[in-house]
N, C-alpha and C positions, 0 to 999 in steps of 0.2 A: 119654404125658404124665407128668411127673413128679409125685412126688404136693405138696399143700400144705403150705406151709413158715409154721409157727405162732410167734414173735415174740415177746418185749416189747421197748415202746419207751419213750423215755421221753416223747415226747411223740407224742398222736394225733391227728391233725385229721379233722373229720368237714364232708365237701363236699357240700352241698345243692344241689339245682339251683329256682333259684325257680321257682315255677306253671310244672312244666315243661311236661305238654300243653299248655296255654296259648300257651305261650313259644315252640313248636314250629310252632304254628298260626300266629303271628304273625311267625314268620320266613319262612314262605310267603305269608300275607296279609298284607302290611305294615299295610293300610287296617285292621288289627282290634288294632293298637295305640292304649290310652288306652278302648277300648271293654268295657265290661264282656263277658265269654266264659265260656260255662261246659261245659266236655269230659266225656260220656258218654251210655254205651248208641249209640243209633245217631242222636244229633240232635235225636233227635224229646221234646221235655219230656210232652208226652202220654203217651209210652209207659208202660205201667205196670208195676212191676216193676223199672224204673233205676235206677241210682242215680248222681250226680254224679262224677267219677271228679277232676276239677283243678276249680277255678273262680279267676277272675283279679285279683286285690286288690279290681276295685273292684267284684266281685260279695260276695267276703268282707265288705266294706265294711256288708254290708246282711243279713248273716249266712249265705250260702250259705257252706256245706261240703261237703268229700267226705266220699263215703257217705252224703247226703241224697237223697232220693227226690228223682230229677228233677223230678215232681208240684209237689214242695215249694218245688222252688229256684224254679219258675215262677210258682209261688204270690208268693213273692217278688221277683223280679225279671224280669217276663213281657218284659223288651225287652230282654234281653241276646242277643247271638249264643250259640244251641247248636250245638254241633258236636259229631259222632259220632266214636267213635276211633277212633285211627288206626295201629294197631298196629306196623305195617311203617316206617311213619314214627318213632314214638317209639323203637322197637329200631334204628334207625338213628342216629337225633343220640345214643341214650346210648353206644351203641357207640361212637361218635368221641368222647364227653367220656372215659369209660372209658380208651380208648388215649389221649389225652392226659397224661393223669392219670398210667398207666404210664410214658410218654416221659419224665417227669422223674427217674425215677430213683428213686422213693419204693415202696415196696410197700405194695400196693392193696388192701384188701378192699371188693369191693361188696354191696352193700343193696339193690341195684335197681334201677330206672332211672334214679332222680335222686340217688341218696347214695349214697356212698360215706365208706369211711377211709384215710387215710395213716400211717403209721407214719413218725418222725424218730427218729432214734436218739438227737442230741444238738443242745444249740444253746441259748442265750440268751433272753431274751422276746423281744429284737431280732429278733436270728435267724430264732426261729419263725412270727414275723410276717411277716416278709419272704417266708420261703417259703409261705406262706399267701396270701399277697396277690399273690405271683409264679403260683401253681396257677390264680388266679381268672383273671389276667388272659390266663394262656395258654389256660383252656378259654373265655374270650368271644373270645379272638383267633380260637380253631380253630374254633368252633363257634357262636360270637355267642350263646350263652346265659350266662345270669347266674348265678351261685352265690353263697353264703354259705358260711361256713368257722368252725368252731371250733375250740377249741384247748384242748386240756387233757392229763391223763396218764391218763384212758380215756375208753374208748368213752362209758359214759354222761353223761359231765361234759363231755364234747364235743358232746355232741350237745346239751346243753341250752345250752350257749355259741352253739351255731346260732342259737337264738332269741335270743338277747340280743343276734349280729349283723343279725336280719331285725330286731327290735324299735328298736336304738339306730343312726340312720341316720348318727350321728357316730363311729361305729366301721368307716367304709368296710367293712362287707360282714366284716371280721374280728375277733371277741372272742377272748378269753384268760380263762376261768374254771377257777381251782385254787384249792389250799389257801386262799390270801392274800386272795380277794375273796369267798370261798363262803358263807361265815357273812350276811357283808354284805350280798349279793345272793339269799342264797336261803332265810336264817333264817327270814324272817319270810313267808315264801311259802307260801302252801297246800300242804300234802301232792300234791295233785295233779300240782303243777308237776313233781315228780320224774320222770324219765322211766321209765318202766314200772309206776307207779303209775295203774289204771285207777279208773273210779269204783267199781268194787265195792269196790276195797281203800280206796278215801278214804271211803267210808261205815263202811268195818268200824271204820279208824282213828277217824272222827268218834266210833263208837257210845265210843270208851275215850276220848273226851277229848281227841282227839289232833288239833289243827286245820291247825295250822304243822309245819314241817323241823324250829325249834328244839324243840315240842313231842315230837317225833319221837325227837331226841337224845336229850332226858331221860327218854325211857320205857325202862326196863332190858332189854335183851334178852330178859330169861328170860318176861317178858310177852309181849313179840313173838311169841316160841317158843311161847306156850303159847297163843295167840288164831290164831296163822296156820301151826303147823307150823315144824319143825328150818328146814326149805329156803327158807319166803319168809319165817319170821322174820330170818334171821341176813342175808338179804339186806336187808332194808329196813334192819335195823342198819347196816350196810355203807354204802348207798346213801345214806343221810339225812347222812351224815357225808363225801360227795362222792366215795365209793372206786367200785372196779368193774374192769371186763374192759380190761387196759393190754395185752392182746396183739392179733397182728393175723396174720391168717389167708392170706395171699396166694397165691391157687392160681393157678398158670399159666392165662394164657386162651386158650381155643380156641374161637372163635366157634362154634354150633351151624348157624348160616346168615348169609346175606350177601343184603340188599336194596337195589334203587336206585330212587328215587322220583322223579318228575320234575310239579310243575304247570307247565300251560302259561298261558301270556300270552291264547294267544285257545281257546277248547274245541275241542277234536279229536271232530267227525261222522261225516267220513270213514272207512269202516273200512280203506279202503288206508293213510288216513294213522293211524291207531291202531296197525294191525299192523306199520307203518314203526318209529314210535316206541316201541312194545314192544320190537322187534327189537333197536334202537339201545342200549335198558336191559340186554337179556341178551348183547348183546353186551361191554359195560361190564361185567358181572358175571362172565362165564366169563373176561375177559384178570386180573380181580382172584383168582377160585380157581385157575383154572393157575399163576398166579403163588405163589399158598402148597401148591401140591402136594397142593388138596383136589378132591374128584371131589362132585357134584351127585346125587341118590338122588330127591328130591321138587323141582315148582313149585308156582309160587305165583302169581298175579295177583291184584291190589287196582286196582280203579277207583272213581276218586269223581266223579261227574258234576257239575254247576252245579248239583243243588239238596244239595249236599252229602250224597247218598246218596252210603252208601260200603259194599262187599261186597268178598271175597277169597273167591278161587275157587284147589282147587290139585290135585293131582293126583301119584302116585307114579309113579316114571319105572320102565321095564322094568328096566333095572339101572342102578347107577352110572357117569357120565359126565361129561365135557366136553365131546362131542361137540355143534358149536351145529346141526349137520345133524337129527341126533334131537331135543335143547330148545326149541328153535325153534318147530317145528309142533307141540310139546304147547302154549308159549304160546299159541299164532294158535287151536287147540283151546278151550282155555280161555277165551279172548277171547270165543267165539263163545256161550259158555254164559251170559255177560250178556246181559241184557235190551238188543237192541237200538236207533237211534235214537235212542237220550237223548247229548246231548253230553257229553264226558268233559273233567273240571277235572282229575285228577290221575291218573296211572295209575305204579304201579308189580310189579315182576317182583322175587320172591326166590324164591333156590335152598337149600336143606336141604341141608348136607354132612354126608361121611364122611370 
């Protein structure tokens, strides 16, 4: 693999994917569209020790967030759908937004499952918009999930244009924040709002007086420097004044694995017809790696039954292969190490390459 090719641009968009567990959940269960949802640990809001990982606008609505104890979020909203996650599923829809995202031609750094960056070299406000609003509509074409997009000439001025397209819903899903609107829009804003501004640093700030971005401006560097250190003073100088990281890091992707997920219409009892439909997935998945010249090392199986119990079960293969003779009976293997008799809502098979 070639090594990563490091960039400026002149402009960079940063692509959000909205409540994506959520959004992922709801492309499989239509019926949990408009329903308040909230994704983490394994379903269970009792569990102790979870924490909320997505929840769905109209959970946010009521104050649930990620990284809330699930305890908490139930505290608050005991009649939303939880659901446990779903790993193999979420590594799959980002993987397809991801390759989309590349199909255009743009170079990509990703973030993670649900954000990414683009790098444009050149172009208009026109222009940049257009291409912005051309990425959204091709990752809800390919993928049917929804993004937001900002626009700026870096990463973090971009990313905070993200909010201001989830925020102003008359900005179709795309803002453009630089030089010309920043003052306007972000002077008078809490320190906080800065991105990568946590509340320790909004408190230290608070302790000097320091409440707003414009407060922020007017404070001399060498104070910065001398309350926070060479490294995050000269940054927050920087940062308060809309600059930051205009490069973009683009490393060749080379999936680490490849999953196929399948829910079904009515639940699968039957283990003849489980290990059917197992079968049908790895066989889906070995014509996908023979096809890119990778060989198979580890499986994998994920079932999730009707009460939304969900476990993945996997196993390291003798050697690497494509062999569906050898993968096969480690599936139906594997199959068998669940707890049988419970109907199965969703089952899926991923292979680990080399």
């Amino acid at each position: 693999m070639s090594a990563p090719r490091t960039q400026r641009y002149r402009w960079l968009l940063h692509i959000d994917l909205d409540q994506f567990q959520v959004a992922v959940e709801r492309l499989r269960s239509p019926e949990l569209t408009g329903v308040p949802v909230i994704v983490g640990g394994n379903g269970d809001p009792a569990e102790a020790r979870k924490v909320v990982t997505c929840a769905s606008y109209e959970a946010r609505a009521v104050g649930v967030r990620a990284g809330m104890p699930l305890r908490a979020a139930y505290r608050k909203m005991p009649d939303a759908v939880y659901l446990p996650l779903d790993m193999a599923a979420y590594d799959v829809a980002s993987a397809q937004v991801m390759e989309t995202l590349r199909e255009s031609g743009h170079p990509i750094e990703v973030w993670g499952w649900d954000e990414a960056y683009a790098g444009v070299a050149t172009g208009s406000d026109s222009q940049i918009t257009d291409v912005a609003k051309g990425l959204r509509a091709q990752v809800f074409e390919r993928s049917g999930l929804s993004c937001r997009v900002g626009i700026s000439d870096n990463k973090q001025r971009a990313k905070m244009a993200t909010g201001f397209a989830k925020r102003d819903e008359s900005a179709g899903g795309v803002f453009l924040l630089d030089d010309r609107n920043w003052l306007a829009l972000m002077g008078d804003a809490p320190t906080r709002d800065l991105w990568s501004v946590g509340p320790r640093t909004a408190d230290k700030l608070a302790e000097m007086g320091i409440a707003t971005v414009n407060d922020l401006i007017a404070t001399p560097r060498d104070d910065l420097i001398a309350r926070f250190g060479p490294h995050q003073g000269n940054w927050l100088y920087v940062l308060c004044r809309g600059g930051g990281d205009a490069t973009i890091t683009a490393e060749p992707f080379v999936a680490k694995s490849h999953s196929k997920s399948r829910t079904f219409a009515a639940d699968l009892t039957a283990m003849d017809d489980i290990s059917a439909a197992a079968a049908a997935l790895t066989d889906e998945l070995l014509t996908q790696v023979v096809a890119e010249g990778r060989v198979a090392f580890r499986v994998a199986v994920t079932v999730r039954t009707t009460t939304f119990y969900t476990r993945t079960k996997s196993r390291k293969l003798p050697a690497p292969t494509t062999d569906a003779a050898i993968i096969t009976p480690v599936v139906d293997e594997l199959l068998q190490k669940f707890e049988q008799g419970r109907p199965i809502r969703l089952l899926g098979v991923r292979l680990d390459l080399v």
